[in-house]
Rosetta silent file (secondary structure, phi, psi, omega in degrees, C-alpha in Angstrom):
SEQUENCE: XXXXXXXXXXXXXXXXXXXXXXXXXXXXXXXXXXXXXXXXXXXXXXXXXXXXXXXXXXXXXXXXXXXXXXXXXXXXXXXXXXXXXXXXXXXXXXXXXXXXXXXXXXXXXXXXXXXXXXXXXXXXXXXXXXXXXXXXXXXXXXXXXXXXXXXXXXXXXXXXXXXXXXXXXXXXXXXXXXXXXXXXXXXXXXXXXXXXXXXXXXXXXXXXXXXXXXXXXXXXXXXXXXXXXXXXXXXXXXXXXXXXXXXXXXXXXXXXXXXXXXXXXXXXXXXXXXXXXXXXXXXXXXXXXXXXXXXXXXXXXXXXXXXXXXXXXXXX
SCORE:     score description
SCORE:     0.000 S_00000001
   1 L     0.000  147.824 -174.842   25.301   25.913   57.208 S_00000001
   2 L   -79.102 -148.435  170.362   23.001   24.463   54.808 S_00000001
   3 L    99.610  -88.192  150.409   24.137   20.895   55.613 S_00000001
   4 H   -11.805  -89.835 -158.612   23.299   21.591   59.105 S_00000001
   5 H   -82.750   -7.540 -176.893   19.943   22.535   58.880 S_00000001
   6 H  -101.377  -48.970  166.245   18.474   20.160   56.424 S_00000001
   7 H   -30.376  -44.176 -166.570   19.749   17.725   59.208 S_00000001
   8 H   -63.248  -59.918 -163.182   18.491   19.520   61.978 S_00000001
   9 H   -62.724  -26.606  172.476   14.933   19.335   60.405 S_00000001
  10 H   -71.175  -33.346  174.791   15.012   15.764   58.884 S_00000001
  11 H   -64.309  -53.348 -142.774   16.419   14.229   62.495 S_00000001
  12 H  -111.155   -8.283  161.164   13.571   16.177   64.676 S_00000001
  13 H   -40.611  -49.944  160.389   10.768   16.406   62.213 S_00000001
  14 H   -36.264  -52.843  161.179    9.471   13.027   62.772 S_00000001
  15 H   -40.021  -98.353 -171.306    9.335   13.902   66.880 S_00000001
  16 H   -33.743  -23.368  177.249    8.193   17.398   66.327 S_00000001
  17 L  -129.930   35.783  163.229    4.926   16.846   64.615 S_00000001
  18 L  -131.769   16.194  149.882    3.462   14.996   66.967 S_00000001
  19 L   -60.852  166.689  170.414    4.132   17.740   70.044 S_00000001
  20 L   -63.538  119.943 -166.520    2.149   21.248   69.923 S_00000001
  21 L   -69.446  -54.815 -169.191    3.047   22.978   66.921 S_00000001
  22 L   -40.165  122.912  176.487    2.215   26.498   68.340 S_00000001
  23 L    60.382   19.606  132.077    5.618   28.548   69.446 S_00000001
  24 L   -55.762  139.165 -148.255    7.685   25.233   68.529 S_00000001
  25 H   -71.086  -28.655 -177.564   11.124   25.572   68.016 S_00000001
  26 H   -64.123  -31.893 -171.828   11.368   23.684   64.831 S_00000001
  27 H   -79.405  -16.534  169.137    8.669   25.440   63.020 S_00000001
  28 H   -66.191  -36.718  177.156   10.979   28.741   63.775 S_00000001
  29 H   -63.795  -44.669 -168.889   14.006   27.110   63.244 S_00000001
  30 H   -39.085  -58.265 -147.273   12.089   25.939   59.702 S_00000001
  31 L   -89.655   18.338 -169.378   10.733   29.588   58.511 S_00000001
  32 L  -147.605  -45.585  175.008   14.077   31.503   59.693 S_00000001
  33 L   -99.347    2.965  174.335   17.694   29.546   59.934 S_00000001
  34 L   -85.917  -26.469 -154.067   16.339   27.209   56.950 S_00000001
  35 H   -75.143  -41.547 -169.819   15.215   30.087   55.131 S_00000001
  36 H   -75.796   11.039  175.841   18.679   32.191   55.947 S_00000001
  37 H  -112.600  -31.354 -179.156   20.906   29.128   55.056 S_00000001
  38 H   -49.485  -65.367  166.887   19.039   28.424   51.955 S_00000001
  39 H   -18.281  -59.601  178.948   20.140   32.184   51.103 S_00000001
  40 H   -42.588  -91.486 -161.925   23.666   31.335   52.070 S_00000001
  41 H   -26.239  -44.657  172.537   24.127   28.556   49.884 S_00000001
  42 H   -26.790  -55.064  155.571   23.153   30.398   47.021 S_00000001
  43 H    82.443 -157.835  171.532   25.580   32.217   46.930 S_00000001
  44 H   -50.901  -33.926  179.590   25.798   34.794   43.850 S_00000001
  45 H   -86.286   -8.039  152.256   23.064   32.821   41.610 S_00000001
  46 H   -77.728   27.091 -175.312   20.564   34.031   44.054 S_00000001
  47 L   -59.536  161.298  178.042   20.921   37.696   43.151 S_00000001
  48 L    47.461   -5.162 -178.020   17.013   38.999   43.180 S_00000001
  49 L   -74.669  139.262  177.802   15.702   35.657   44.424 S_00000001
  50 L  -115.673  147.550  169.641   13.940   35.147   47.223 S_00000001
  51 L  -106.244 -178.253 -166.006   13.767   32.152   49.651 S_00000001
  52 L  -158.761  154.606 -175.672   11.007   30.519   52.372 S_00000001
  53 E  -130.956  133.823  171.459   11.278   27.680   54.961 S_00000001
  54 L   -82.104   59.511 -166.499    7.851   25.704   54.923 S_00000001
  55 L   -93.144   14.061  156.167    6.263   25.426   58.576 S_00000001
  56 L    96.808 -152.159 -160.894    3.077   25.029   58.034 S_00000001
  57 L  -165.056  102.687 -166.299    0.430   27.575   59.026 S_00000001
  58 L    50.504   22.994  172.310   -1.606   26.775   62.629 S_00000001
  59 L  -169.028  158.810  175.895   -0.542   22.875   62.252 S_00000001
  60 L   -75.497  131.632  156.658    2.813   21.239   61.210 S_00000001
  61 L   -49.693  154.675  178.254    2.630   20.417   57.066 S_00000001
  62 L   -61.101  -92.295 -168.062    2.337   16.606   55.486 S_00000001
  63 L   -91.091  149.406  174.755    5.811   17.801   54.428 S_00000001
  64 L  -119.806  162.885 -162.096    8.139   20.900   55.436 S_00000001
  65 L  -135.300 -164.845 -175.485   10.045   22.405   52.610 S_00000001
  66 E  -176.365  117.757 -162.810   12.514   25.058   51.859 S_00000001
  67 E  -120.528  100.935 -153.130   12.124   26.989   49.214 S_00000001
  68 L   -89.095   52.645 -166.871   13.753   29.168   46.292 S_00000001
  69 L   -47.704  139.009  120.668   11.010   31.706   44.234 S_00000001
  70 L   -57.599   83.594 -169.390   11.955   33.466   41.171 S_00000001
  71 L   -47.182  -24.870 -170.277    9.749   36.986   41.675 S_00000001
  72 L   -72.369  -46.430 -167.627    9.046   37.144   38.110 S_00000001
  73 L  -100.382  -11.962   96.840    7.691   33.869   38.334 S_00000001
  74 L  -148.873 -175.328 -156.566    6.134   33.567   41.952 S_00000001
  75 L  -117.475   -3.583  175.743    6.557   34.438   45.658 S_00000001
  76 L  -146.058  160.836  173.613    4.757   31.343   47.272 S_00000001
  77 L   -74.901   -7.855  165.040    4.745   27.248   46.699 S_00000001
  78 L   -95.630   20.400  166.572    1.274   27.090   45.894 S_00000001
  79 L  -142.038 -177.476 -179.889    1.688   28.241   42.604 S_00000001
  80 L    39.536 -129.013  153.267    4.021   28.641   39.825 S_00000001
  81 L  -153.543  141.652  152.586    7.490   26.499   39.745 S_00000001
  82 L  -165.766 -174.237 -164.284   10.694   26.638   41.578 S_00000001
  83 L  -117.030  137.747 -147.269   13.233   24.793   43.410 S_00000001
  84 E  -126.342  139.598  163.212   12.562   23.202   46.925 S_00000001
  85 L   -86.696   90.765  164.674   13.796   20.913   49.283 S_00000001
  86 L   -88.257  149.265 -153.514   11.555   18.532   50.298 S_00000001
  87 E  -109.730  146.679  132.993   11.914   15.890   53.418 S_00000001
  88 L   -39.197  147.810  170.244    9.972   12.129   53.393 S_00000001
  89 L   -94.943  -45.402 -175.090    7.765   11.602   55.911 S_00000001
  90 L   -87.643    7.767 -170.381    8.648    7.682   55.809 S_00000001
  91 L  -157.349  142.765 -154.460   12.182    7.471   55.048 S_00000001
  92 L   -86.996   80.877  179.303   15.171    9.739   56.786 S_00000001
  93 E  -136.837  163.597 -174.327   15.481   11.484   52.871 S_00000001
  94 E  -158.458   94.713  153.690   15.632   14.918   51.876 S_00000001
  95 L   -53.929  140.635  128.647   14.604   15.719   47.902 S_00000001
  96 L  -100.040   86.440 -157.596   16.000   18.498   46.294 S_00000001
  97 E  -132.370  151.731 -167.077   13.904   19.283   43.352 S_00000001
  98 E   -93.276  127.150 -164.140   13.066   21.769   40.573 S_00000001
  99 L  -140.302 -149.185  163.550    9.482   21.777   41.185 S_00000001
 100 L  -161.065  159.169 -173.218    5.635   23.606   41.015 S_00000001
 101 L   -81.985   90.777 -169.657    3.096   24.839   42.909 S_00000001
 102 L   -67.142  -42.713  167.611    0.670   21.838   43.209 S_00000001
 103 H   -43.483  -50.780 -175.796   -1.872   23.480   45.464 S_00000001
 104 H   -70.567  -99.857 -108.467   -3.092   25.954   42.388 S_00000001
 105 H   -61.631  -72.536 -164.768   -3.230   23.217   39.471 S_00000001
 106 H   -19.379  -61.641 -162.453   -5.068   20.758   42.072 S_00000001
 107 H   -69.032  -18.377  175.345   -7.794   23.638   42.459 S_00000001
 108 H   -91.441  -44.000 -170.418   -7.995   24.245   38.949 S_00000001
 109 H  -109.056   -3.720  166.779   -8.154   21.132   37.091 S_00000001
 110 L    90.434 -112.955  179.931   -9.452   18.947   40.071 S_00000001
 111 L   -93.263  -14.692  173.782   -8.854   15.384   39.227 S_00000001
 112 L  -101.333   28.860  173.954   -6.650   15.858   36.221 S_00000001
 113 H   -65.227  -55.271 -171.981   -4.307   17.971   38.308 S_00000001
 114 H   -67.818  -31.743  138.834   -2.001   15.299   38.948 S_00000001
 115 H    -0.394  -84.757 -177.586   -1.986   14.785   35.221 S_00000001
 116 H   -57.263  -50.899 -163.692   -1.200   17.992   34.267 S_00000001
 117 H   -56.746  -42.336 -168.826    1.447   18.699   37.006 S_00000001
 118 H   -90.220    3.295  152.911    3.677   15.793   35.442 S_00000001
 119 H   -71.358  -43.208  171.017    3.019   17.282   31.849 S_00000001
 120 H   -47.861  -61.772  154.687    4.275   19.893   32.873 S_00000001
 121 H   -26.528  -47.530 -177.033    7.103   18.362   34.433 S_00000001
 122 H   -93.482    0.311  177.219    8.405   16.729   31.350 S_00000001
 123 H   -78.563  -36.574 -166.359    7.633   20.220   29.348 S_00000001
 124 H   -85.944    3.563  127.232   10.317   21.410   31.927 S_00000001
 125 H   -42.912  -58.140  174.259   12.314   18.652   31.293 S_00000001
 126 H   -65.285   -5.260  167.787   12.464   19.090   27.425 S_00000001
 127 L   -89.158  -17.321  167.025   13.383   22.619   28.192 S_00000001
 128 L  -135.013   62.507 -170.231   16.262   22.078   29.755 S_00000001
 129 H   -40.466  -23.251  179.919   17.849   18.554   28.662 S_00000001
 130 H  -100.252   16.610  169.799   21.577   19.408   29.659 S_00000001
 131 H  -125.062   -8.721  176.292   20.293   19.814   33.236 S_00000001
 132 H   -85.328  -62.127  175.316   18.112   17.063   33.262 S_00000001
 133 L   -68.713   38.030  178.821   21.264   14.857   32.632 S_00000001
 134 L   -91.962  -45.689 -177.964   22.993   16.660   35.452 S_00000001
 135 L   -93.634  138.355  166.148   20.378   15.150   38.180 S_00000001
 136 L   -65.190  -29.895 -149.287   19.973   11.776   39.533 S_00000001
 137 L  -128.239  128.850 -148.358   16.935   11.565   40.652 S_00000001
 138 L   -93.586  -58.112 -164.645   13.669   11.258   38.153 S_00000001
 139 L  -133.877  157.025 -177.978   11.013   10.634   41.213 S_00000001
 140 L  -107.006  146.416  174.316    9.977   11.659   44.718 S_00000001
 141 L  -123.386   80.839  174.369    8.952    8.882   47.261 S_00000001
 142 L   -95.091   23.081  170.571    8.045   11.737   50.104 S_00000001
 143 L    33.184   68.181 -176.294    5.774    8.639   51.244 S_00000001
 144 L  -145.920  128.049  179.817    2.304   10.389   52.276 S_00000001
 145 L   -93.332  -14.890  154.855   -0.745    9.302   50.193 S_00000001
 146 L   -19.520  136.712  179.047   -1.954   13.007   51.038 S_00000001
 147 H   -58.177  -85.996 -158.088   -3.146   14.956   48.153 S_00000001
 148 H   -53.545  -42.459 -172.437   -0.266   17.832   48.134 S_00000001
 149 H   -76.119  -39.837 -176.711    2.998   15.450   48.758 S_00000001
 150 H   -45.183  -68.324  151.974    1.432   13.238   45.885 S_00000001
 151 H   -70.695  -22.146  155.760    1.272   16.397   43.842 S_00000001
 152 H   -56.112  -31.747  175.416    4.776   17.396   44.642 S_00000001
 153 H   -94.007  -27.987  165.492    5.704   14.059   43.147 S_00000001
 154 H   -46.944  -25.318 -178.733    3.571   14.592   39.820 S_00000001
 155 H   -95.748   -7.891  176.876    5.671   18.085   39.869 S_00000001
 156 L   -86.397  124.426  157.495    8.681   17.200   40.294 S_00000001
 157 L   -54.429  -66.396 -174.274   11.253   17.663   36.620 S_00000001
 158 E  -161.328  177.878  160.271   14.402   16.413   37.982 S_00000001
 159 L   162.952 -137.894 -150.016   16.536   16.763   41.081 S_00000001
 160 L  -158.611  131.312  166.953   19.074   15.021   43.834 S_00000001
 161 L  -113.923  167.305 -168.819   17.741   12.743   46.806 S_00000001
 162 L  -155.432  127.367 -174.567   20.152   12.954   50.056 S_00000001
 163 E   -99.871  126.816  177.825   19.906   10.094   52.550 S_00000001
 164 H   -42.057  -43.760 -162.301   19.972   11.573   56.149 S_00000001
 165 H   -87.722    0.218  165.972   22.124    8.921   57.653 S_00000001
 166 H  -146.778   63.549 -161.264   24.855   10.011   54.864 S_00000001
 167 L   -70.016  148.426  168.633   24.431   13.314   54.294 S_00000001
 168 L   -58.212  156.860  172.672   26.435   14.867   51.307 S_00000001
 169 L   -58.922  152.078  158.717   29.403   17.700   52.066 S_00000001
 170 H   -39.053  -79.950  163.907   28.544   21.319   52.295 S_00000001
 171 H    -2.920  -90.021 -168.174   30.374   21.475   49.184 S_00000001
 172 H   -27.933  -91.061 -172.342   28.220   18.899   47.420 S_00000001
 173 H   -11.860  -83.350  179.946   25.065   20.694   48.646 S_00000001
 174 H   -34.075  -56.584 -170.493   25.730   24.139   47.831 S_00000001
 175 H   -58.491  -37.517 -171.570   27.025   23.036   44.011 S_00000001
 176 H   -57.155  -79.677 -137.810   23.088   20.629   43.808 S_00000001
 177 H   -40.127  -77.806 -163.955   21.345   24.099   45.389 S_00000001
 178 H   -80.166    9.256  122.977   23.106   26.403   42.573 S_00000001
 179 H   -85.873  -30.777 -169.112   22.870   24.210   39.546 S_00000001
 180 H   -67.875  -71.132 -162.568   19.261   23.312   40.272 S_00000001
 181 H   -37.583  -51.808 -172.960   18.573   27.472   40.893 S_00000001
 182 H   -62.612  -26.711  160.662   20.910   28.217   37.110 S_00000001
 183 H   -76.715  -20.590  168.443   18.470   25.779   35.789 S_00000001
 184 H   -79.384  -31.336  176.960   15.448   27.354   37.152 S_00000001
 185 H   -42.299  -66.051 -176.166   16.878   30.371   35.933 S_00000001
 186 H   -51.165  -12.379 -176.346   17.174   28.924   32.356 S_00000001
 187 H   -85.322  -53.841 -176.791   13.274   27.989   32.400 S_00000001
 188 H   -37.423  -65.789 -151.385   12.337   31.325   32.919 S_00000001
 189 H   -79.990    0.375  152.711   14.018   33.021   30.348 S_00000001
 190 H   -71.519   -7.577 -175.193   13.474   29.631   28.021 S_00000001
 191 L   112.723   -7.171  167.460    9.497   30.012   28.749 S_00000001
 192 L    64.162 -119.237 -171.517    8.668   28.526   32.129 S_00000001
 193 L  -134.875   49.986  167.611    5.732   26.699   31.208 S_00000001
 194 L  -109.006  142.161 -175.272    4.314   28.521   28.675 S_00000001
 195 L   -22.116  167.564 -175.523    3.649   27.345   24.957 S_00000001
 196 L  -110.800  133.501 -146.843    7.108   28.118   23.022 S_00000001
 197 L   -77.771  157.900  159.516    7.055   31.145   21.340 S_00000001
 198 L   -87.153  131.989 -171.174    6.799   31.522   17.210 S_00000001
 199 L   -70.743  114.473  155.791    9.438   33.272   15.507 S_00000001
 200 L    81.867   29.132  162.527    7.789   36.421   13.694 S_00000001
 201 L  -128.895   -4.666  152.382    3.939   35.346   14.789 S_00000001
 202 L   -87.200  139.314 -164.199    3.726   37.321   18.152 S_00000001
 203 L  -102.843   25.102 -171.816    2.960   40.920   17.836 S_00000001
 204 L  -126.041    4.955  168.060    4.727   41.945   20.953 S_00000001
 205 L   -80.138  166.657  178.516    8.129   40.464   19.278 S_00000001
 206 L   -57.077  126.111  162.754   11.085   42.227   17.951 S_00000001
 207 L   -31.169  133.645  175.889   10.568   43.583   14.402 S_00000001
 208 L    94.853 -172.864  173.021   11.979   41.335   11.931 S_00000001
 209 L   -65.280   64.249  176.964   13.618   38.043   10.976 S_00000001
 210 L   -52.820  126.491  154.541   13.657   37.744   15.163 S_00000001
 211 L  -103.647  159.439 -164.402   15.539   34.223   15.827 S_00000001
 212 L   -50.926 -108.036 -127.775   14.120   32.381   18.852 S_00000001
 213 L   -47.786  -17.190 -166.699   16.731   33.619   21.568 S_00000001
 214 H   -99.128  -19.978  159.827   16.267   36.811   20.620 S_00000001
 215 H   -98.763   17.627   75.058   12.226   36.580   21.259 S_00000001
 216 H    17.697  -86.612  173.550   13.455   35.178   24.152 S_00000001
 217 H   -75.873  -18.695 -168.279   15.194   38.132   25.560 S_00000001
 218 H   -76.488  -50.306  158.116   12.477   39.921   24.474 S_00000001
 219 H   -60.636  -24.007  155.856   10.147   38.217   26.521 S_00000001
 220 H   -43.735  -49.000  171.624   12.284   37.903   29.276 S_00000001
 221 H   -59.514  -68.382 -168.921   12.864   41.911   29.003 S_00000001
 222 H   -41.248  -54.822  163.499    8.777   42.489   29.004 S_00000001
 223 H   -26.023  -32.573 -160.607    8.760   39.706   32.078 S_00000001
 224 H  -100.028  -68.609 -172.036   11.152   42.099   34.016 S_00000001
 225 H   -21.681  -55.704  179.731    9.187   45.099   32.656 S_00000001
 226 L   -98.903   50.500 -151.358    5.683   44.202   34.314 S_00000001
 227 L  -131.434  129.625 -162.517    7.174   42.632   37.206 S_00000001
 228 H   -92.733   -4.158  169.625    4.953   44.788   39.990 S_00000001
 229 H   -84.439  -53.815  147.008    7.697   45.413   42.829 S_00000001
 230 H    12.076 -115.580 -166.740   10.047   46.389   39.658 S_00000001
 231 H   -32.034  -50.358  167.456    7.363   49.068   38.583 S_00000001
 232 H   -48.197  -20.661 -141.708    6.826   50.318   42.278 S_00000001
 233 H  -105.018  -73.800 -179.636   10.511   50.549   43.133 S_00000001
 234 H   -27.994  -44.316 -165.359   10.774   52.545   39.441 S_00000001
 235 H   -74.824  -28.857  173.054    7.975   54.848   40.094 S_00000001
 236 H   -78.990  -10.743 -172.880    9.053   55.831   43.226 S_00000001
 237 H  -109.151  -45.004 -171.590   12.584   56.554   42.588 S_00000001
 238 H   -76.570  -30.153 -159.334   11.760   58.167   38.659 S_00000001
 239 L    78.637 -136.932 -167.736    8.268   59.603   39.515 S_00000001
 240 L  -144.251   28.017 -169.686    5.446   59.423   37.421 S_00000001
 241 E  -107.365  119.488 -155.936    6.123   61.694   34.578 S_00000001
 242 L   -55.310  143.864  177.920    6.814   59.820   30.547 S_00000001
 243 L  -108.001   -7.339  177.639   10.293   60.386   30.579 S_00000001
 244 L  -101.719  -22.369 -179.840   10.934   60.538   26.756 S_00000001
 245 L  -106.229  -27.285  164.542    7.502   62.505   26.260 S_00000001
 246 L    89.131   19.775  156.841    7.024   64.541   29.281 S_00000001
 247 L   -76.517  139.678 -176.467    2.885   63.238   29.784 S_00000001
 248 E  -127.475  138.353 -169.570    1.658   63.035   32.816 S_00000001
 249 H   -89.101  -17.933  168.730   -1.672   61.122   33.361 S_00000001
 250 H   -51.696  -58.166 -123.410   -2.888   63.451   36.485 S_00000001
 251 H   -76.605  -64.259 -161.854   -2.773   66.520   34.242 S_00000001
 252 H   -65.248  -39.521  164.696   -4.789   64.836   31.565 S_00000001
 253 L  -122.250   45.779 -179.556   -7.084   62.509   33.892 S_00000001
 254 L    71.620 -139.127  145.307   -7.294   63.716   37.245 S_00000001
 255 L   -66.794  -37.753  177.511   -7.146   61.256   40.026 S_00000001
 256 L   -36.609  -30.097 -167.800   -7.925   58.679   37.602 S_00000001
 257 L  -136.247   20.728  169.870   -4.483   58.827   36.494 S_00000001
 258 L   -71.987  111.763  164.193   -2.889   60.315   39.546 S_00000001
 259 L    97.199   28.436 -168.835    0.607   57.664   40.415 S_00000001
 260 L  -121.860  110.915 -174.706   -0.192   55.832   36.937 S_00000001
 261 L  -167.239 -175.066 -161.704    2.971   55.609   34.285 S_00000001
 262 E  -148.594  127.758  165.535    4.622   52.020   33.308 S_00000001
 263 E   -57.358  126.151  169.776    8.267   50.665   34.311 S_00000001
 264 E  -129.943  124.501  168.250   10.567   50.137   31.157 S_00000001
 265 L   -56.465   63.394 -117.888   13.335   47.935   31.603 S_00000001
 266 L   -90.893   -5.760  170.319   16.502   49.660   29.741 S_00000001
 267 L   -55.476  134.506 -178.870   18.846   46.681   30.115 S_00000001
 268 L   -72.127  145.506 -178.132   19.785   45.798   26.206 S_00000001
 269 H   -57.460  -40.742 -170.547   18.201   42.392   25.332 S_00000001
 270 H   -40.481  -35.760 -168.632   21.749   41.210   24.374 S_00000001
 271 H   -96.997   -3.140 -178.406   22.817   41.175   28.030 S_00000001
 272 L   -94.443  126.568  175.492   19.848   38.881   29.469 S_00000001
 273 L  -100.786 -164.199 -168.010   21.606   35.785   29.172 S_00000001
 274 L  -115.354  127.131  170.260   19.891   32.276   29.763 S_00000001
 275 L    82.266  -10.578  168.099   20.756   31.049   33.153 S_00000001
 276 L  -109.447  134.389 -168.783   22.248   34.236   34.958 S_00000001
 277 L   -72.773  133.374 -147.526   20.471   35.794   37.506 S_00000001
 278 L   -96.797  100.070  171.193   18.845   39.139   36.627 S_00000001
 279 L  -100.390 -173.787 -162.568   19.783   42.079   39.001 S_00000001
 280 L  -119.174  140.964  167.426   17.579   44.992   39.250 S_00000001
 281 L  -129.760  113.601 -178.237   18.912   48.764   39.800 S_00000001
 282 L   -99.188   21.857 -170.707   16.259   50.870   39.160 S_00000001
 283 L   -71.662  -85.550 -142.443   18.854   54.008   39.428 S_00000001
 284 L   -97.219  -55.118 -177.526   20.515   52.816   36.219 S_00000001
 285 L  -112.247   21.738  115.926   18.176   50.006   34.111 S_00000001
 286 L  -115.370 -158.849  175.200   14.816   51.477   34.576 S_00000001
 287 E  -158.511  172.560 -159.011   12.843   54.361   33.368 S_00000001
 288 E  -119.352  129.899  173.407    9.300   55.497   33.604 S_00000001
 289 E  -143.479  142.274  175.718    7.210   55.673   30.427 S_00000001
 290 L   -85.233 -166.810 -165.293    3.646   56.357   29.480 S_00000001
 291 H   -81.047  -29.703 -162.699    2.014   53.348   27.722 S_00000001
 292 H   -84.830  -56.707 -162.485    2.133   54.722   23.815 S_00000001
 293 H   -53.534  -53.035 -155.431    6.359   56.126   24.642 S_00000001
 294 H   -78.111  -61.480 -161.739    6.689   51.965   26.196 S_00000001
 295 H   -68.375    5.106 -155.949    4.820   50.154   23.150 S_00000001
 296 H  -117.344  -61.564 -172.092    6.717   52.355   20.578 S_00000001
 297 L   -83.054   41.418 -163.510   10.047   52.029   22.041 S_00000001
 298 L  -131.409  -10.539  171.869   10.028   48.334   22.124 S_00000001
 299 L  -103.184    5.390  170.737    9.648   48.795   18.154 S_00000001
 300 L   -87.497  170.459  171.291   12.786   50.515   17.840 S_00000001
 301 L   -52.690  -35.475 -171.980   15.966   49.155   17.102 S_00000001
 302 L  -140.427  113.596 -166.581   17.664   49.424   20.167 S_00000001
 303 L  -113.162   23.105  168.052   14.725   49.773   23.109 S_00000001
 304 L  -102.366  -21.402  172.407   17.499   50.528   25.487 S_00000001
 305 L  -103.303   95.237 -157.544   18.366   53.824   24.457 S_00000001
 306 H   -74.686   -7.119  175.102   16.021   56.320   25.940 S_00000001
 307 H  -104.753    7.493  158.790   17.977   59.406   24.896 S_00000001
 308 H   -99.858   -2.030  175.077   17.675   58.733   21.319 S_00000001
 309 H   -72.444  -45.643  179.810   14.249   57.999   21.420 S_00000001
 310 H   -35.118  -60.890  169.084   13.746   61.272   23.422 S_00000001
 311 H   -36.949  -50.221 -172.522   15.373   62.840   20.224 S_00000001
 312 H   -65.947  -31.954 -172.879   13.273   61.046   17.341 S_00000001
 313 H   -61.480  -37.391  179.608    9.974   62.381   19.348 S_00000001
 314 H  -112.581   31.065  130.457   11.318   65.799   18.910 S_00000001
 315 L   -71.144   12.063  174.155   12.360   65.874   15.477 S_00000001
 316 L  -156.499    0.000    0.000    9.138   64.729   14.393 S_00000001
């Protein structure tokens, strides 16, 4: 139970990291029943998601975490944003929070890292405003003057604190875990934390008087499109042949272009909603395209229906 396990690790952390980390039980329990309860709890809004328990890596971490990636948007905590459980070192608390990968910014902008990380923060606050008044809790105290917990509190958007010595119901939990995750969801397909797109000034948008949600799914679709297990998982199940044009990039360039073709996502934009988790079949929603077949059919009307494109190519 998640409950359980955020317990186990907030009672014996404290203990635990000042014993021999190597083949301790905690850092196993950490990267394996935290990771598999985190999972639990999820429930159904973790379709395609993946999770992580934080146990450091040849020494116990400032903080241990527990952690819920978006693949589109990344697969580890030192980059990108998603939402993690983080424990105080000084106070028996346990943060939940919609969060970012502090470790990258730090290395990039140096001393204006911590800066940045809480601009960032409030751009993902103004992106989602009806989830920011969901959550209590504004700021992290995980009370380490350490560079990394410091930037975890410049990164944290919003979230829930949970005092050890009164931990919330299962219940409780699970509902925090799987609004914060429907809200990470909604960042994604709202823009993470990239500038906000212009209606009819991107050239990779839908043809036309586009309104924002609908350049939206459209980026959201492309997002899923170049997403690189996505494209392996496609290529391997579809092969490597255009499937509306019949080009093959061996024939024409050798080895150069031997295993080389591009994943197209065939789910209709209509159906990526904001806040529901995106699954992948690659049976049924993708197909295999060469690159001129993929930038072409993303200018049709409907860039879901590969057997009428397959037509218009050979009527013309």
């Amino acid at each position: 139970m998640l409950r359980d396990a955020l317990l186990h690790i907030g009672q014996n952390f404290p203990t635990a990291r000042g014993e021999t980390y190597a083949n301790h039980p905690l850092a196993e329990f950490i990267r394996t029943d935290f990771r598999n309860a985190l999972r639990a709890g999820l429930g159904e809004v973790g379709l395609s998601l993946s999770t992580k328990g934080g146990a450091g890596s040849g020494q116990w971490p400032t903080v241990p975490w527990g952690a819920v990636f978006n693949p589109l948007v990344t697969d580890s905590a030192t980059r990108g944003y998603y939402a993690v459980y983080l424990f105080s070192v000084a106070k028996p608390e346990v943060y939940l929070s919609l969060n970012q990968g502090a470790t990258a910014v730090m290395r990039e902008f140096g001393a204006r890292g911590r800066q940045v990380l809480q601009d960032r923060a409030a751009l993902m606050r103004a992106r989602l405003p009806e989830f920011f008044l969901e959550f209590d809790c504004h700021e992290l105290d995980l009370g380490s003057a350490l560079d990394l917990p410091r930037g975890y509190e410049a990164g944290h958007a919003f979230g829930r604190r949970y005092d050890l010595r009164n931990m919330a119901s299962e219940d409780v939990l699970r509902t925090d875990l799987q609004r914060i995750t429907r809200a990470y969801w909604t960042l994604v397909y709202r823009g993470g934390l990239e500038p906000t797109p212009e209606v009819g000034v991107d050239e990779e948008s839908p043809r036309g008087a586009a309104t924002l949600t609908e350049v939206r799914q459209y980026k959201m679709h492309r997002r899923i499109d170049r997403h690189p297990k996505a494209s392996k998982e496609a290529k391997k199940y579809h092969g490597t042949i255009c499937q509306a044009c019949g080009f093959d990039f061996s024939k024409k360039y050798g080895h150069l272009g031997d295993g080389f073709i591009e994943a197209h996502h065939c789910k209709p934009l209509g159906l990526l909603e904001e806040g529901v988790p995106v699954e992948y079949n690659v049976a049924t929603d993708f197909a295999v395209l060469c690159s001129n077949c993929h930038k072409m059919i993303h200018r049709t009307d409907d860039p879901s229906d590969i057997k009428s494109f397959q037509a218009k190519l050979q009527r013309e």
